[in-house]
DRENSEKE-263964 format. One record per residue (C-alpha): residue number from 1; residue in one letter; x, y, z. Coordinates in Angstrom, 2 decimals, always signed. Layout:
REC     k   r        px        py        pz
REC   NUM   A         X         Y         Z
...
END
This chain:
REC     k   r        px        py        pz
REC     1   X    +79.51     +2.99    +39.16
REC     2   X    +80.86     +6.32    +38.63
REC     3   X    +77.92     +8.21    +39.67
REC     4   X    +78.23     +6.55    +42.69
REC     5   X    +82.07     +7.04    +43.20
REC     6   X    +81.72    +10.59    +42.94
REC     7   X    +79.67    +11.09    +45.96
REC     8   X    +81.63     +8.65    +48.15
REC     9   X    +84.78    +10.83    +47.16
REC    10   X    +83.56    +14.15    +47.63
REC    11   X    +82.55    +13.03    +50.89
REC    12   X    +85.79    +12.22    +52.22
REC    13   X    +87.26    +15.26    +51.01
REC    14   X    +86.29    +17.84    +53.94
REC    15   X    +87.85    +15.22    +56.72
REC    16   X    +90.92    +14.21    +54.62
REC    17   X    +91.77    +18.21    +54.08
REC    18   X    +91.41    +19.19    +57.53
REC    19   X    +93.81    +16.43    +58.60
REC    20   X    +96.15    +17.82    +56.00
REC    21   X    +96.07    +21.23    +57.32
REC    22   X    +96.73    +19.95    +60.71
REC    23   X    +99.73    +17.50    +59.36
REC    24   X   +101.06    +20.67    +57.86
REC    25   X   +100.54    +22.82    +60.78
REC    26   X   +102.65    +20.25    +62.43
REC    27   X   +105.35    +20.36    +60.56
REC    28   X   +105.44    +24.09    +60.49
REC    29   X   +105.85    +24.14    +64.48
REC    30   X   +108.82    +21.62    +64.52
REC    31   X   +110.77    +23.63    +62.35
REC    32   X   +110.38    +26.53    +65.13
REC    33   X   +110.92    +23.82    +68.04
REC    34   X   +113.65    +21.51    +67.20
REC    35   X   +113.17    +18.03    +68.61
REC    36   X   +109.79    +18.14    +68.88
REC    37   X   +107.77    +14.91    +67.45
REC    38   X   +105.31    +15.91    +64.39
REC    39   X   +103.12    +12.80    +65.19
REC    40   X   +102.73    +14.58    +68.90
REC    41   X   +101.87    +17.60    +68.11
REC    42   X    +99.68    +16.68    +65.14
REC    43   X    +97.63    +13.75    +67.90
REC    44   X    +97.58    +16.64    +70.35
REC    45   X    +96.11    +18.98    +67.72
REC    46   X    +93.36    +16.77    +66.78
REC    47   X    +92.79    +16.30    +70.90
REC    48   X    +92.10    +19.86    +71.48
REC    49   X    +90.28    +20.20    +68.29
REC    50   X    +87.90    +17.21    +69.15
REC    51   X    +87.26    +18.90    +72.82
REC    52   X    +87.93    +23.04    +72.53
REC    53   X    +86.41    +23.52    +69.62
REC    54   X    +82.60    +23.09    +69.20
REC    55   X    +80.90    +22.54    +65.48
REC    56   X    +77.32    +22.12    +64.47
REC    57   X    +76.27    +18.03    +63.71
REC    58   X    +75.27    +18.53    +60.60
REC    59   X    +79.80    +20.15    +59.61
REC    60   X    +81.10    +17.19    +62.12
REC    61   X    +79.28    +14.82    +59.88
REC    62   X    +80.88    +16.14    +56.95
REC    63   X    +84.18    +15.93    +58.33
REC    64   X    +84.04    +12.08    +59.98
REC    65   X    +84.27    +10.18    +56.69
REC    66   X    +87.45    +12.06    +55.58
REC    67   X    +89.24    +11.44    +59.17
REC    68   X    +88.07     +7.76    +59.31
REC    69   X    +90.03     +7.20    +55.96
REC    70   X    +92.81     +9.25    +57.39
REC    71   X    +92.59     +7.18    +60.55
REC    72   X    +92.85     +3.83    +58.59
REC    73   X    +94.06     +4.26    +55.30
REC    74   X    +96.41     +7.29    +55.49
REC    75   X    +98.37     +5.55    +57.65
REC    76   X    +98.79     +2.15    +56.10
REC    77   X   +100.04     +4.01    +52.94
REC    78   X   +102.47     +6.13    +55.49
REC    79   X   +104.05     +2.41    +56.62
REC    80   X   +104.37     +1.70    +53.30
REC    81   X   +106.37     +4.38    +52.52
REC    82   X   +108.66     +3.55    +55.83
REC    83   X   +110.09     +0.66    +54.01
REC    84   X   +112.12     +3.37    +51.64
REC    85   X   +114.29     +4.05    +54.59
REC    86   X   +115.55     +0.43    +55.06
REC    87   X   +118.64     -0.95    +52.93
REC    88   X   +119.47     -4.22    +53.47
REC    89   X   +123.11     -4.27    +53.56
REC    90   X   +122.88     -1.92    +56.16
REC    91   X   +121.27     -3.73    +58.31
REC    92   X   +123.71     -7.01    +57.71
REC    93   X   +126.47     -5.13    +58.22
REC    94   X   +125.90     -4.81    +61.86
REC    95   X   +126.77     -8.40    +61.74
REC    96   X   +125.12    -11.49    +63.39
REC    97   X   +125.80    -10.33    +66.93
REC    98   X   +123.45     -7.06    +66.59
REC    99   X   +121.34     -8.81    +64.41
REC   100   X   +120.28    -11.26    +67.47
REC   101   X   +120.51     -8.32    +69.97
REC   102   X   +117.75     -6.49    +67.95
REC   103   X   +115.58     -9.77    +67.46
REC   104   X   +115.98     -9.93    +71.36
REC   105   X   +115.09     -6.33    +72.00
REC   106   X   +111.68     -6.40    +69.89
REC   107   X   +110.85    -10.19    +71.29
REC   108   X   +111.40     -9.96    +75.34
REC   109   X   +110.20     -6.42    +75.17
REC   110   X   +106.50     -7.62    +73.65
REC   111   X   +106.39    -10.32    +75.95
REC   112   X   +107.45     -8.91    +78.58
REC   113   X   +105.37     -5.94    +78.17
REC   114   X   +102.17     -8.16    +77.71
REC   115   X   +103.07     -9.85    +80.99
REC   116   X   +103.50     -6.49    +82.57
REC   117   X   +100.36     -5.48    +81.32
REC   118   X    +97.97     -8.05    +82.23
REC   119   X    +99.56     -8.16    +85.66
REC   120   X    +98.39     -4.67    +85.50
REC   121   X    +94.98     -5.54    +84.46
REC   122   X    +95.21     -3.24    +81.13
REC   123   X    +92.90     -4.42    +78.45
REC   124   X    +94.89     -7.12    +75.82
REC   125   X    +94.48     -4.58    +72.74
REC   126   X    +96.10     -1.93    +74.84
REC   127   X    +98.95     -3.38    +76.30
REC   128   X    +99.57     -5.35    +72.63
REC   129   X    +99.70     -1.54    +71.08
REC   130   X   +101.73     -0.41    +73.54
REC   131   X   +104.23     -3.57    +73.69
REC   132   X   +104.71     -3.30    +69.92
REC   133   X   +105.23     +0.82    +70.15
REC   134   X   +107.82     +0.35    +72.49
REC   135   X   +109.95     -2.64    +71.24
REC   136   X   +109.14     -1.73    +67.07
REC   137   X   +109.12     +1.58    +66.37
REC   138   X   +106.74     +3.75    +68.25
REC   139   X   +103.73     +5.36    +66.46
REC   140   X   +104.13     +3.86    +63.06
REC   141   X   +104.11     +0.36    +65.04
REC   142   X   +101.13     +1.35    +67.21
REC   143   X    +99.28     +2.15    +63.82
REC   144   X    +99.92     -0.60    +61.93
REC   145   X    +99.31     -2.78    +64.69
REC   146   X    +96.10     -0.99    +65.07
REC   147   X    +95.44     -1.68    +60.99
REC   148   X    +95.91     -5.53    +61.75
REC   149   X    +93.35     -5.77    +64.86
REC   150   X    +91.25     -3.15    +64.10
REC   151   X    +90.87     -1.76    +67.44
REC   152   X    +87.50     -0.95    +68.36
REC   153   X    +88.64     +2.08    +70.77
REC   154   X    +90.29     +4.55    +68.94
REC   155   X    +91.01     +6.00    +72.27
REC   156   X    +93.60     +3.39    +72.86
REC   157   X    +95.49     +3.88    +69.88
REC   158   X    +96.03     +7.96    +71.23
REC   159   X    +96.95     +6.60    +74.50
REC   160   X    +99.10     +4.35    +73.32
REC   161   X   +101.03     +7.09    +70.54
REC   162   X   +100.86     +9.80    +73.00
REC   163   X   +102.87     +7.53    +75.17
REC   164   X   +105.59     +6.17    +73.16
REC   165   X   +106.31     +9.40    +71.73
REC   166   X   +106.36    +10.82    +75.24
REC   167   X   +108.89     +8.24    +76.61
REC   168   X   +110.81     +8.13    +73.54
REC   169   X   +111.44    +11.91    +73.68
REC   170   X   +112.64    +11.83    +77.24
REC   171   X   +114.75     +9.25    +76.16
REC   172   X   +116.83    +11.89    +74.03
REC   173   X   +118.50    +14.01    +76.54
REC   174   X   +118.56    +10.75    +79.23
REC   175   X   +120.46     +7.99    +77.35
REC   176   X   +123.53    +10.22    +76.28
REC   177   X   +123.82    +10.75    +79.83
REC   178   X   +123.69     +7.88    +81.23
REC   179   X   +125.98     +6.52    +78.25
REC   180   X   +128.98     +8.80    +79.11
REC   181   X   +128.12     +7.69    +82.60
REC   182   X   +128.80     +4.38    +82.31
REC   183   X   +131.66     +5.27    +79.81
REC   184   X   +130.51     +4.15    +76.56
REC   185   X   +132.15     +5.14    +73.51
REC   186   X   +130.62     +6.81    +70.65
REC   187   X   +129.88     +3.04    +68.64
REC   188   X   +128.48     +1.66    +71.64
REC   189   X   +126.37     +4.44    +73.00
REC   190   X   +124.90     +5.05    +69.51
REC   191   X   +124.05     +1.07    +69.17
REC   192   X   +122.47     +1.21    +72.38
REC   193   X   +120.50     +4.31    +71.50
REC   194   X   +118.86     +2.78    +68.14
REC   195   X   +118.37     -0.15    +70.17
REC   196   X   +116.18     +1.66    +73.33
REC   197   X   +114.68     +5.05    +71.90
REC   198   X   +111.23     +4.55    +70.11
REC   199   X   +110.85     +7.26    +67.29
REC   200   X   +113.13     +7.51    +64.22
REC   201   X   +113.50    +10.62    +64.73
REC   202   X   +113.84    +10.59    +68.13
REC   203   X   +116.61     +8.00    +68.10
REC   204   X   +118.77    +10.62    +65.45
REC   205   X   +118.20    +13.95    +67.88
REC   206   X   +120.17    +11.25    +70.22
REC   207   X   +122.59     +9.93    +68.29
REC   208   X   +123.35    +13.86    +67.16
REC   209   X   +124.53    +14.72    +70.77
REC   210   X   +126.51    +11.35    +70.83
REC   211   X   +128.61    +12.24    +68.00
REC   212   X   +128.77    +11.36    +64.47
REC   213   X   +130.20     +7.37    +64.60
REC   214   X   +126.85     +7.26    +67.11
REC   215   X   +124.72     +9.05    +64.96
REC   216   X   +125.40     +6.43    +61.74
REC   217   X   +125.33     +3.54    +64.18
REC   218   X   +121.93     +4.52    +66.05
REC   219   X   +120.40     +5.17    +62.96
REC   220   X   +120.92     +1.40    +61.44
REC   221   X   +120.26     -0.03    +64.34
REC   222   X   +116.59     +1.70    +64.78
REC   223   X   +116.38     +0.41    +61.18
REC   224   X   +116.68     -3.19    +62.07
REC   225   X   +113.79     -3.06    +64.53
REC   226   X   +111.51     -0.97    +61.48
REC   227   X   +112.09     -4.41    +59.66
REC   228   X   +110.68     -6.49    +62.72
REC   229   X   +107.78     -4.81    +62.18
REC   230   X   +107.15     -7.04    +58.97
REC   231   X   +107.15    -10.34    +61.09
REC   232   X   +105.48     -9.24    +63.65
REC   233   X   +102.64     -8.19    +62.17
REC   234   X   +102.41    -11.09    +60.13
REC   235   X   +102.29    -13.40    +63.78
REC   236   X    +99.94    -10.64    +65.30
REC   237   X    +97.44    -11.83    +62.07
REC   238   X    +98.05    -15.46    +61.95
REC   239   X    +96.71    -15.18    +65.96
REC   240   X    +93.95    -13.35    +65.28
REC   241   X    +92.86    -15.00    +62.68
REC   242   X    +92.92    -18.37    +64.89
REC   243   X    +91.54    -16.41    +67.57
REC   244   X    +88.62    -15.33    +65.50
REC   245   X    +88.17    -19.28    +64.11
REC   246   X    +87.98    -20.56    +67.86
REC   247   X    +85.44    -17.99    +68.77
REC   248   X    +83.83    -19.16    +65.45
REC   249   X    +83.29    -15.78    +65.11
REC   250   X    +81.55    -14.35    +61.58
REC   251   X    +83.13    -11.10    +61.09
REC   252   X    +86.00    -10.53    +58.25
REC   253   X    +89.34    -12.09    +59.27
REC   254   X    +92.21    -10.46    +58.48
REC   255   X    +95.07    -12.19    +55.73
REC   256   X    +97.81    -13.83    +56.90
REC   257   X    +99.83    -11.02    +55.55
REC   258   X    +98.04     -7.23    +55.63
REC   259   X    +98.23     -5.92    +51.87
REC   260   X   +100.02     -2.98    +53.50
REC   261   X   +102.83     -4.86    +55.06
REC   262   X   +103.37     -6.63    +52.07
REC   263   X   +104.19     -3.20    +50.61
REC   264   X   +106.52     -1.80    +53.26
REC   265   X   +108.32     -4.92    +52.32
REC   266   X   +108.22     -4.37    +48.88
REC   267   X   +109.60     -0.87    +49.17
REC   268   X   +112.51     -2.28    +52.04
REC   269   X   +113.46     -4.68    +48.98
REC   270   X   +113.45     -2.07    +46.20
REC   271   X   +115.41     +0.65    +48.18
REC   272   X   +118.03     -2.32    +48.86
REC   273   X   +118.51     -2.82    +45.43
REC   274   X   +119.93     +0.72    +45.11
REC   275   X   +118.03     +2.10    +41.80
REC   276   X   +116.02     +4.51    +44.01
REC   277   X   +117.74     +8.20    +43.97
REC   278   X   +118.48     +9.38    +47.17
REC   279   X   +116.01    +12.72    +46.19
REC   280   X   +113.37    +10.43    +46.20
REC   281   X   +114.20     +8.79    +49.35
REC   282   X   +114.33    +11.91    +50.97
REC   283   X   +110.96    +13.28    +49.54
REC   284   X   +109.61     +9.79    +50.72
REC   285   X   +110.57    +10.29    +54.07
REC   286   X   +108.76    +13.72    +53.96
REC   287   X   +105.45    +12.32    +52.57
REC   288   X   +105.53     +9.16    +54.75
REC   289   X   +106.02    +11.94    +58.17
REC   290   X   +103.35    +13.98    +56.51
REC   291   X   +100.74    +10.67    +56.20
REC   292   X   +101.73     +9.42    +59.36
REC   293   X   +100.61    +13.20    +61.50
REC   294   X    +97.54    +13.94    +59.71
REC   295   X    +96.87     +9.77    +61.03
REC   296   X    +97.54    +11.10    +64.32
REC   297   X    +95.57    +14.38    +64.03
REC   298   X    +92.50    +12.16    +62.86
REC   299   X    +92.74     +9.52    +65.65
REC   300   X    +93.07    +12.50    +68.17
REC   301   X    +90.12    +13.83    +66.28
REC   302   X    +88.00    +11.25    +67.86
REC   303   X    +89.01    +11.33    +71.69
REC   304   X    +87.76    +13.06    +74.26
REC   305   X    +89.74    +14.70    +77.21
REC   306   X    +88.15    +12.62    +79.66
REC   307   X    +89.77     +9.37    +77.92
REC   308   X    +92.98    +10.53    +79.88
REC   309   X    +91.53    +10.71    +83.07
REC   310   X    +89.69     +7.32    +82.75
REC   311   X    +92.59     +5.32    +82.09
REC   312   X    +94.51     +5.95    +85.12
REC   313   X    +98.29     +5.50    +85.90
REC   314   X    +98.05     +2.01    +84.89
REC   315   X    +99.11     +2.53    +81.23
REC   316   X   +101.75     +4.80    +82.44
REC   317   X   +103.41     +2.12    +84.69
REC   318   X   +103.95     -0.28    +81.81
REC   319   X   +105.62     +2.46    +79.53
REC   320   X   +107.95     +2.91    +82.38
REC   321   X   +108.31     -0.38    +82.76
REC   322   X   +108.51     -1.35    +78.61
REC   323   X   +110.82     +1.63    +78.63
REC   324   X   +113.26     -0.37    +81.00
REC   325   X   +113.50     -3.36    +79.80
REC   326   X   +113.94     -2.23    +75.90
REC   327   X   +116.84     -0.14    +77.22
REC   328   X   +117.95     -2.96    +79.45
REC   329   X   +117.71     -5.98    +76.91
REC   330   X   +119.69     -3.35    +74.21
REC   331   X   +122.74     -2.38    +76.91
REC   332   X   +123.41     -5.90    +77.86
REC   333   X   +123.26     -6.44    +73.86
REC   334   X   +125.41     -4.08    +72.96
REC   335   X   +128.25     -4.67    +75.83
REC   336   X   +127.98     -8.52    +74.99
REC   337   X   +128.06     -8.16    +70.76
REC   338   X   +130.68     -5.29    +71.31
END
C-alpha cells in the first residue's frame, strides 16, 4: 500500500504547490491594495494563468492532479476552519428578533433567487451556487455548495465566485451611503451591513467606515448567516440524494450530512466553548483565507476566457437582482427588530 501511496502523493504535489504560490501571491497584493478580496484576485490569477500562459501537455498533466485536490479538498478543509470564527453566544446575543431576520435573509434570498433564475432560464446548478453565495456567505458558500453537488462545470463555480465577490465589494462603499441616507445610526447600519454584504471581509471594510458600534454589530451578524450554511447544506444533500433515488440513478450519493460540514460544526462548537486562544483563532483565520484562494486559483485554473462571454448577461441580472433582495429582506429586518 505504501508503494502505491507514494506515487499518488508525489503526483499531487506540482498542482497543490503552484496553487500555493498563487494563494500567497494573493495575499501579498492585498496587503499593497487594501480592500481588495484574496479569493478574487487568487480566481483571477488562475484565469489568466489557464488562458495567457501556454505549457507543454506532458507539465499541464503534472500539474492537474494537484489543482483537482485543491479544487475539492483544499477547500472543504478551508470551511472547516470557518467554523473557528463563530461563538455561539455571540450570535444569541443579537436576540430572537435578529435571529429570525437572518433566517429570513438566507431563506427568501435562495428562493427567491432560484425563482429569479429559472425565470431567467440559467441552468439549476448555477443559479443554486449563486443563490447560496449571495444569501450565505459568498465564495466559501459557493464552494461548499459546489462540494455537496459536485458540479460538473467547474466553469460555473468561477462565475458564480467571481460574482459574489464582485457585488459584495461594491457593496462596501454603497451601503454606508445609502445608510446615512436614510439616517441610520451606527447599530442599525452595521446590522444591516452583516445582513446584505456577501464576504467576511467585505462586510468588516464596511462596517470600518460605519464606525466602531457598526463594525462589532456587522461582524456578528455576517456570523449568523456563516452558521446557516450548516443547515443548508445539510437540505441541499437530503434533495439530492432523493433526487438521485427518483432518477434511480447509480452514481455515489452524497450523506445526509457532508463529513466536512460536520466539521465546520464541530469547530463553531469548540470555539464557543472558549478553550481556544485567541492566537490560534487568528492564525486559523489566516490558514482558512490561505485554503480558501489557492481553491479559487485552482478552479480558475480550469476556465477558459471564453466561459465569460458564453454565459451572457443572464447570470449578471440575478446577482443584481439576489443583491436586492438580500439587502432588502435585511433593511426591513433591521428597522422592524430595531
Amino acid at each position: 500500500m505504501a508503494s502505491t501511496t507514494l506515487p499518488r502523493t508525489r503526483s499531487i504535489v506540482p498542482g497543490l504547490a503552484l496553487a500555493g504560490v498563487a494563494a500567497a501571491a494573493s495575499f501579498a497584493l492585498t496587503t499593497v491594495v487594501h480592500g481588495l478580496s484574496a479569493l478574487l484576485v487568487a480566481i483571477v490569477l488562475g484565469i489568466a494563468f489557464r488562458n495567457l500562459v501556454r505549457l507543454p501537455e506532458r507539465v499541464e498533466a503534472a500539474l492537474a492532479p494537484g489543482l483537482a485536490v485543491a479544487s475539492r479538498r483544499v477547500l472543504r478543509i478551508g470551511i472547516v476552519l470557518l467554523g473557528l470564527q463563530l461563538v455561539l453566544g455571540d450570535i444569541l446575543r443579537l436576540g430572537p428578533g435578529m435571529i429570525l431576520v437572518v433566517v429570513a435573509i438566507v431563506i427568501v434570498g435562495i428562493l427567491s433567487s432560484l425563482l429569479l433564475g429559472r425565470v431567467l432560464g440559467i441552468s439549476p446548478t448555477q443559479r443554486l451556487l449563486i443563490a447560496c453565495g449571495f444569501s450565505i456567505c459568498g465564495a466559501a458558500a459557493v464552494a461548499a455548495v459546489d462540494g455537496v453537488i459536485e458540479t460538473e462545470d467547474d466553469e460555473e463555480v468561477v462565475v458564480a465566485v467571481a460574482l459574489v465577490v464582485l457585488f459584495g465589494t461594491l457593496m462596501i462603499p454603497v451601503l454606508p451611503l445609502a445608510a446615512s441616507v436614510l439616517g441610520l445610526g451606527q447599530l442599525q447600519a452595521g446590522l444591516w451591513a452583516g445582513g446584505s454584504i456577501h464576504e467576511v471581509a467585505q462586510v468588516v471594510a464596511a462596517g470600518s467606515a460605519i464606525g466602531g458600534a457598526g463594525l462589532a454589530a456587522a461582524v456578528v451578524v455576517k456570523l449568523a448567516r456563516v452558521l446557516m450554511l450548516a443547515p443548508v447544506l445539510a437540505v441541499i444533500s437530503v434533495s439530492r440524494r432523493r433526487a438521485l433515488k427518483r432518477l434511480d440513478a447509480g452514481g455515489k450519493r452524497p450523506p445526509i450530512v457532508p463529513l466536512f460540514v460536520v466539521g465546520f460544526i464541530a469547530m463553531v462548537l469548540l470555539r464557543s466553548t472558549g478553550i481556544v486562544p485567541a492566537s490560534v483563532v487568528s492564525v486559523a483565520s489566516g490558514v482558512e483565507t490561505a485554503l480558501l484562494a489557492a481553491a479559487m486559483f485552482a478552479l480558475g485554473a480550469g476556465v477558459r476566457i471564453a466561459t465569460f462571454r458564453r454565459v451572457g448577461v443572464k447570470p449578471f441580472v440575478l446577482a443584481v437582482g439576489s443583491t436586492a433582495v438580500v439587502a432588502s429582506v435585511a433593511l426591513v429586518g433591521v428597522l422592524l427588530a430595531g
